[in-house]
C-alpha positions as CSV (number, residue, x, y, z in Angstrom):
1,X,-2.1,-81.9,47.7
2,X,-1.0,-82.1,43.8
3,X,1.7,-84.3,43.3
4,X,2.8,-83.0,39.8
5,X,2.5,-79.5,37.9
6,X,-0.2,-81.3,36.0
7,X,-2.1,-82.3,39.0
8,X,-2.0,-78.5,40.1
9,X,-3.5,-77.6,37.0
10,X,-6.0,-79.7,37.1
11,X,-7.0,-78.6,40.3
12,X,-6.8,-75.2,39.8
13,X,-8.7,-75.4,36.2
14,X,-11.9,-77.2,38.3
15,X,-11.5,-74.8,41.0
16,X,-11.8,-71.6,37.9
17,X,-15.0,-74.3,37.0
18,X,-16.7,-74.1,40.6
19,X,-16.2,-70.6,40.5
20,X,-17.4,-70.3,37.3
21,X,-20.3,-72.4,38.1
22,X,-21.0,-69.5,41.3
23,X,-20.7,-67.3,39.1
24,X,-23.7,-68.2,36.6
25,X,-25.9,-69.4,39.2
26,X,-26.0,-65.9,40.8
27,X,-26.7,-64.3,37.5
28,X,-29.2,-66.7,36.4
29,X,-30.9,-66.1,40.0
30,X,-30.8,-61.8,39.9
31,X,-32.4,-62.9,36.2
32,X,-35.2,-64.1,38.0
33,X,-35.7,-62.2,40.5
34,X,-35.8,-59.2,38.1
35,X,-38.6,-61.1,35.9
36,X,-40.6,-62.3,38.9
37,X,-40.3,-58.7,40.5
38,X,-39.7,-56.1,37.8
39,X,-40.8,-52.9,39.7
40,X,-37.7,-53.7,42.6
41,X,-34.9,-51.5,42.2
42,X,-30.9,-52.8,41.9
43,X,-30.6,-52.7,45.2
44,X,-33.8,-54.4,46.5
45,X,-32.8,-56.8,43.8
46,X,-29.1,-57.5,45.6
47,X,-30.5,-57.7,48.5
48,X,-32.9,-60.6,47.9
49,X,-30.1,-62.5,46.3
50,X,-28.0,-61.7,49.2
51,X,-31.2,-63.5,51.3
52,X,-31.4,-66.2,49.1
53,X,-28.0,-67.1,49.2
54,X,-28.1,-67.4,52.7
55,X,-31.1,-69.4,53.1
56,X,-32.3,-71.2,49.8
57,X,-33.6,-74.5,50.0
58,X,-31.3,-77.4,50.8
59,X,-28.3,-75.0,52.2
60,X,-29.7,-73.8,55.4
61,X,-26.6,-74.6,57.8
62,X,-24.5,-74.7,54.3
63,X,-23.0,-76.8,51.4
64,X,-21.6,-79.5,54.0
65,X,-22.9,-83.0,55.2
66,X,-23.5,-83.3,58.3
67,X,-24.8,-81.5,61.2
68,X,-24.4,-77.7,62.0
69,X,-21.9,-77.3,64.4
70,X,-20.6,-73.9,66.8
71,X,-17.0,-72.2,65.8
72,X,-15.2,-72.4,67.8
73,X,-15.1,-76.0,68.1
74,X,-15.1,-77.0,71.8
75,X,-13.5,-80.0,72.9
76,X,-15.4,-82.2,75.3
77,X,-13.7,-83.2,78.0
């Protein structure tokens, strides 16, 4: 939690960053998908950067550590 009005900008100035960041990766990927594939039309193009998304290398249960887990989260008992 930002203890100052500086600390909540800085926060908020490397969250615009990480979006930012999205933001360039998913145009630099529909870049390439478009050169590797140049007959696919815009929406056969959206669609494999909608599949990559989901599954490219590295991220297949996500951006987290750890191991998947089930949502809910059960408690054992």
């Amino acid at each position: 939690m930002p203890r100052t009005s500086q600390d909540a900008i800085a926060v908020a100035e490397r969250m615009r960053l990480t979006f930012d960041l999205y933001a360039t990766g998913e145009v630099l990927m529909r870049q390439r998908i478009c050169r590797e594939n140049p007959n696919l039309s815009p929406a056969e193009i959206e669609a494999r950067l909608a599949a990559w998304l989901q599954t490219r290398p590295g991220a297949e249960h996500g951006d987290a550590d750890g191991r998947p887990g089930s949502w809910p989260r059960t408690r054992k008992a």
